[in-house]
C-alpha positions in Angstrom: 0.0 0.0 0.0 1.1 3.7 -1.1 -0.5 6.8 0.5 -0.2 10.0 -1.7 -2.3 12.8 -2.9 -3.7 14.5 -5.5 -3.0 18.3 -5.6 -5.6 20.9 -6.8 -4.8 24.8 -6.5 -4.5 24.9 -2.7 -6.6 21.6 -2.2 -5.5 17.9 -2.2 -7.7 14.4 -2.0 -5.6 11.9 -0.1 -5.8 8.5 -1.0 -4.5 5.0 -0.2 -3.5 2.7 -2.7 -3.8 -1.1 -2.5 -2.0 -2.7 -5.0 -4.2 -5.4 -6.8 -5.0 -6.9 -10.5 -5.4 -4.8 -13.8 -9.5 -3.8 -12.8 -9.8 -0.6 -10.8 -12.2 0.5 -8.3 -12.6 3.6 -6.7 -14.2 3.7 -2.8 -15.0 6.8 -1.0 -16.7 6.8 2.7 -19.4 8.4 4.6 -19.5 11.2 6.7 -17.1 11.8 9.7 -14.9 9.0 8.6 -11.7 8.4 6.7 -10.8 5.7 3.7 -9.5 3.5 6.7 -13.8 2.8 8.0 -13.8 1.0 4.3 -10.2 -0.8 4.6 -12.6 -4.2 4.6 -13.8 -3.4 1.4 -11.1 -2.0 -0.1 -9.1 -5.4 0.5 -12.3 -7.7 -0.2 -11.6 -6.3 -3.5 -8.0 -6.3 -3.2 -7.7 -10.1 -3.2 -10.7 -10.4 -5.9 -8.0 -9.0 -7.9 -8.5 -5.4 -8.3 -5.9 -2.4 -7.6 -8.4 -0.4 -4.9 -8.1 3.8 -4.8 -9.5 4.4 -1.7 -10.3 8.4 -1.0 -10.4 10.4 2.1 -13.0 12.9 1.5 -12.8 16.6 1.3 -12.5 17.7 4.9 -12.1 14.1 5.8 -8.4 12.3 6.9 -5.9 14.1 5.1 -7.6 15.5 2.5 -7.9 19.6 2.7 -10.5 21.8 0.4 -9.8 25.4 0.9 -13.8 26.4 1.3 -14.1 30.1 0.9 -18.3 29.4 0.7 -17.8 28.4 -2.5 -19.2 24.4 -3.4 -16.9 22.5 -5.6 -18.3 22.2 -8.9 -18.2 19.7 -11.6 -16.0 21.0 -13.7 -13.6 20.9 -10.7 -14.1 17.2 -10.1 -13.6 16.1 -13.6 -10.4 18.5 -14.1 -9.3 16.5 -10.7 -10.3 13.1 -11.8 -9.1 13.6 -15.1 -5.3 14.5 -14.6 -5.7 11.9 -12.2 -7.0 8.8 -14.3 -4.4 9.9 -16.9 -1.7 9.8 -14.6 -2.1 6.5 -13.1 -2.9 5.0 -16.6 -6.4 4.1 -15.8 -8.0 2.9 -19.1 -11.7 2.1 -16.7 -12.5 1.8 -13.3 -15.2 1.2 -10.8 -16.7 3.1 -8.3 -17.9 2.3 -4.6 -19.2 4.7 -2.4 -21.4 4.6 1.1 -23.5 7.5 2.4 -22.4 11.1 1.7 -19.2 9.6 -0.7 -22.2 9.0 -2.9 -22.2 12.3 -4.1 -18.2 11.9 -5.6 -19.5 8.5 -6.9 -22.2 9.7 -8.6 -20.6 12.7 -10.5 -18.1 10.5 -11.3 -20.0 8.0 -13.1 -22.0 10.9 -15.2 -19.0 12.5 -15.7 -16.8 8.9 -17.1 -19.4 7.0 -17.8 -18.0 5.9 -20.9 -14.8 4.4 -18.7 -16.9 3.0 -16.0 -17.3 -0.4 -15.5 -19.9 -0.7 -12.7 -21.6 1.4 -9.8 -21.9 0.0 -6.5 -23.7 2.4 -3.8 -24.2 1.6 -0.4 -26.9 3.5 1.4 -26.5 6.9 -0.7 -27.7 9.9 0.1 -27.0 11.1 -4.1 -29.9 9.0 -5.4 -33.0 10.7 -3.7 -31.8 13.9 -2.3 -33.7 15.1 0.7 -36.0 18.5 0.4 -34.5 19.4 4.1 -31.0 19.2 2.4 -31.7 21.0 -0.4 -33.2 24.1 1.8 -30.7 23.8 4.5 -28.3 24.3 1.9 -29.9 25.9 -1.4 -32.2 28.2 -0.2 -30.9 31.9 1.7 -33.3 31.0 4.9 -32.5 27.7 4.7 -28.7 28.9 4.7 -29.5 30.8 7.8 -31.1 28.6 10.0 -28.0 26.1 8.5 -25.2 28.3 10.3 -27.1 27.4 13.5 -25.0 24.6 13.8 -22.1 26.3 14.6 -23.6 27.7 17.9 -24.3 24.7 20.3 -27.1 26.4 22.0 -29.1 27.3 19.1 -28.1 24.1 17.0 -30.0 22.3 20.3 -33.3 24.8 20.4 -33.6 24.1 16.6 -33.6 20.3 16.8 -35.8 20.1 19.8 -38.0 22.2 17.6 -37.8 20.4 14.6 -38.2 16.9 16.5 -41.1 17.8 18.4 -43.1 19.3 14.9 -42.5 15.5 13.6 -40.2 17.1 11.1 -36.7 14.4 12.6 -37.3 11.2 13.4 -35.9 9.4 16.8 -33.1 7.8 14.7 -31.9 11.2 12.7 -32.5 13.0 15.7 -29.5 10.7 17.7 -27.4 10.8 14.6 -27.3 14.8 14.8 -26.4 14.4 18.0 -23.9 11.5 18.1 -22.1 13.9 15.1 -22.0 17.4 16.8 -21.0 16.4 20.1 -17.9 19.2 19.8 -17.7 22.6 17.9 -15.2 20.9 15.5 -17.8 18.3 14.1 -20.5 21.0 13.7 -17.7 22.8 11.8 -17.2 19.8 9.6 -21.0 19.2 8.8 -21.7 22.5 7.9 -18.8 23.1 5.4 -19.2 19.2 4.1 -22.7 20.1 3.2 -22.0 23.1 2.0 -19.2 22.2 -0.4 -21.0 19.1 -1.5 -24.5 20.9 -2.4 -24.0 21.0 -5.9 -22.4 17.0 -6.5 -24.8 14.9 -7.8 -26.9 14.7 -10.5 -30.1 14.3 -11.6 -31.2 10.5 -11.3 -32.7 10.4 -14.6 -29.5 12.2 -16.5 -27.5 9.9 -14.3 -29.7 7.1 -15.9 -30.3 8.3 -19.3 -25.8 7.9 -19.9 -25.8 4.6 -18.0 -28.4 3.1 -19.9 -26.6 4.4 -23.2 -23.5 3.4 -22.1 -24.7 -0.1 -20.1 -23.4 0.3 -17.0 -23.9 -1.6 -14.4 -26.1 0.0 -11.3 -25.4 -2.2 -8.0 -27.9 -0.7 -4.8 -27.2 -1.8 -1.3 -29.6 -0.6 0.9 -30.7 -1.0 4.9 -34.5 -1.8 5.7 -34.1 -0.3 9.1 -32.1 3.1 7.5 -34.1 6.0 8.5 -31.6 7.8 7.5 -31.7 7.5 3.8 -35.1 5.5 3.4 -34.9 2.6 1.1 -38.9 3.3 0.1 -37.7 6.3 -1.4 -34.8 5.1 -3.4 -36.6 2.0 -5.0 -38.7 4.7 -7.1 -35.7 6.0 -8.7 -34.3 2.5 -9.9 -37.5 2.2 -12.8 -35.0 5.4 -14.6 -32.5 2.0 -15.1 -32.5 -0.6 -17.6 -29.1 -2.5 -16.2 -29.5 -2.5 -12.0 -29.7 -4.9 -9.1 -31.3 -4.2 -5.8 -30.2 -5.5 -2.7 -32.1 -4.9 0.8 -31.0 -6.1 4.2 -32.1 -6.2 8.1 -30.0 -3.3 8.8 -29.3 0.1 10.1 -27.7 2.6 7.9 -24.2 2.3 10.2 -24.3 -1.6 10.1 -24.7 -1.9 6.4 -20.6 -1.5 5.2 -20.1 -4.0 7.4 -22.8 -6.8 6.9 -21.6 -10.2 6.3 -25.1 -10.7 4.2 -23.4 -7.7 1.8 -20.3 -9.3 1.7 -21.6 -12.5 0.3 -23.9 -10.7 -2.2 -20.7 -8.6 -3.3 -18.7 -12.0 -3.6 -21.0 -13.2 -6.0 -21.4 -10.0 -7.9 -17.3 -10.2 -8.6 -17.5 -13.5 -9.9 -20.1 -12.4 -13.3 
C-alpha cells in the first residue's frame, strides 16, 4: 500500500492505494470517517484481484479543500479526476461509495461513464436527495437557520424544535447528536454540506448515460435506514434498464459491514 495525494490549487484528495490486478475501483466513505472505515472493502476487493483507490474525503483524513463558501463544482471534479485517471494509466475503473461519498461516486460516473465499469452504492444519500437538504443548503433561509449549527445552544433549540413538529425522526435525531458532540464536528457538517450541495446529478441524467453506455447499477440498501429510506430510493431504480437491488435487516451504520453484503458482493465479482 502507497499513501499519496492528488494536488488541486490549494486543495489535495488523499488517498490509499492497495496494490491489486489490472480492474480498478474507486471507494469513498461516509460522513465523519476516513478511507481506513472502508479498509474491509477495499481489500475484499483487493484479493478479488483489483488495484483499490481508496479516497479520504474533502474535509475528511488528510484530505484539505480550501472552502471560501464556495461548493466544488463539476468541472472541478472532472479536471481533478481527469489528470488523475491519466496519470495513473487508468484505461476504466469502478466506483464504490457509502452514504455522503455517494455524491463523488455519482458525479463520477456521469461525468466517465464511458470508462466505467460498474456502480456500487451503499446507502446513498446522491440518489433521492432530501428537500431538508436542499433548503438547508440551497435556499438563503434555509442557509440561515443552517449556520445554526455552529452555535451549540441554538443548533439544540432548533432540533428540539424540529423533533417535536414531527419534522426528525428518533433515529436522525441521535445521529445529529452523536455527530455534533464538539464545535469541530458542527464545523465539519456544515462546510461538508455546504461544499458538497452542488455533487450529484439528476437521477434520470445519471440514468439516461448509463443506460446508453450499459453500465452496471449495483444498490445496497438497509431496511431499518431512516436515515436515507430505502422506500424512497426503490422509485428512482424504474429510470435504469441494467440494475440490481439489494435490501438487508439493517441500520444505515451496520450496512458497510454486513456479512449478508459481503456474500452478495462475492458473488457480484464473480459475473
Amino acid at each position: 500500500m502507497s499513501s499519496t495525494y492528488i494536488p488541486y490549487k490549494d486543495s489535495r484528495l488523499a488517498y490509499q492505494k492497495y496494490e491489486g490486478g489490472e480492474s480498478c475501483v474507486f471507494v469513498f466513505h461516509g460522513f465523519g470517517h476516513t478511507h481506513l472505515n472502508m479498509q474491509e472493502i477495499s481489500l475484499f476487493f483487493q484479493k478479488r484481484g483489483y488495484t483499490v483507490y481508496a479516497f479520504d474525503l474533502y474535509f475528511h483524513g488528510q484530505s484539505e479543500w480550501l472552502y471560501r463558501g464556495k461548493p466544488i463544482q463539476l468541472t472541478e471534479l472532472q479536471h481533478i479526476f481527469s489528470s488523475f485517471i491519466a496519470q495513473e494509466g487508468i484505461a476504466s475503473f469502478a466506483v464504490l461509495a457509502y452514504s455522503i461519498g455517494s455524491r463523488f461516486a455519482v458525479s463520477l460516473g456521469y461525468l466517465f461513464s464511458q470508462n466505467l465499469s460498474a456502480l456500487y452504492l451503499i446507502a446513498p444519500d446522491a440518489v433521492k436527495i432530501s428537500p431538508w437538504y436542499r433548503f438547508l443548503t440551497g435556499n438563503y433561509f434555509g442557509k440561515r437557520i443552517f449556520r445554526l449549527v455552529k452555535n451549540e445552544r441554538a443548533y439544540k433549540i432548533a432540533l428540539s424544535v424540529m423533533s417535536s413538529l414531527g419534522f426528525v425522526n428518533a433515529s436522525t435525531l441521535r445521529f445529529v447528536q452523536n455527530r455534533m458532540k464538539n464545535k469541530e464536528e458542527r464545523n465539519k457538517i456544515y462546510t461538508t454540506w455546504m461544499a458538497f450541495r452542488v455533487l450529484g446529478i439528476p437521477f434520470e441524467h445519471l440514468a439516461q448515460r448509463f443506460n446508453c453506455e450499459e453500465v452496471p447499477f449495483y444498490l445496497f440498501l438497509g431496511k431499518y435506514d431512516r436515515l436515507i429510506p430505502y422506500q424512497k430510493l426503490l422509485k428512482q431504480m424504474d429510470y435504469l434498464h441494467k440494475k440490481e437491488v439489494y435490501l438487508y435487516s439493517t441500520g444505515h451504520n451496520q450496512l458497510p459491514y454486513a456479512k449478508s453484503f459481503f456474500d452478495d458482493l462475492a458473488i457480484l465479482l464473480t459475473k
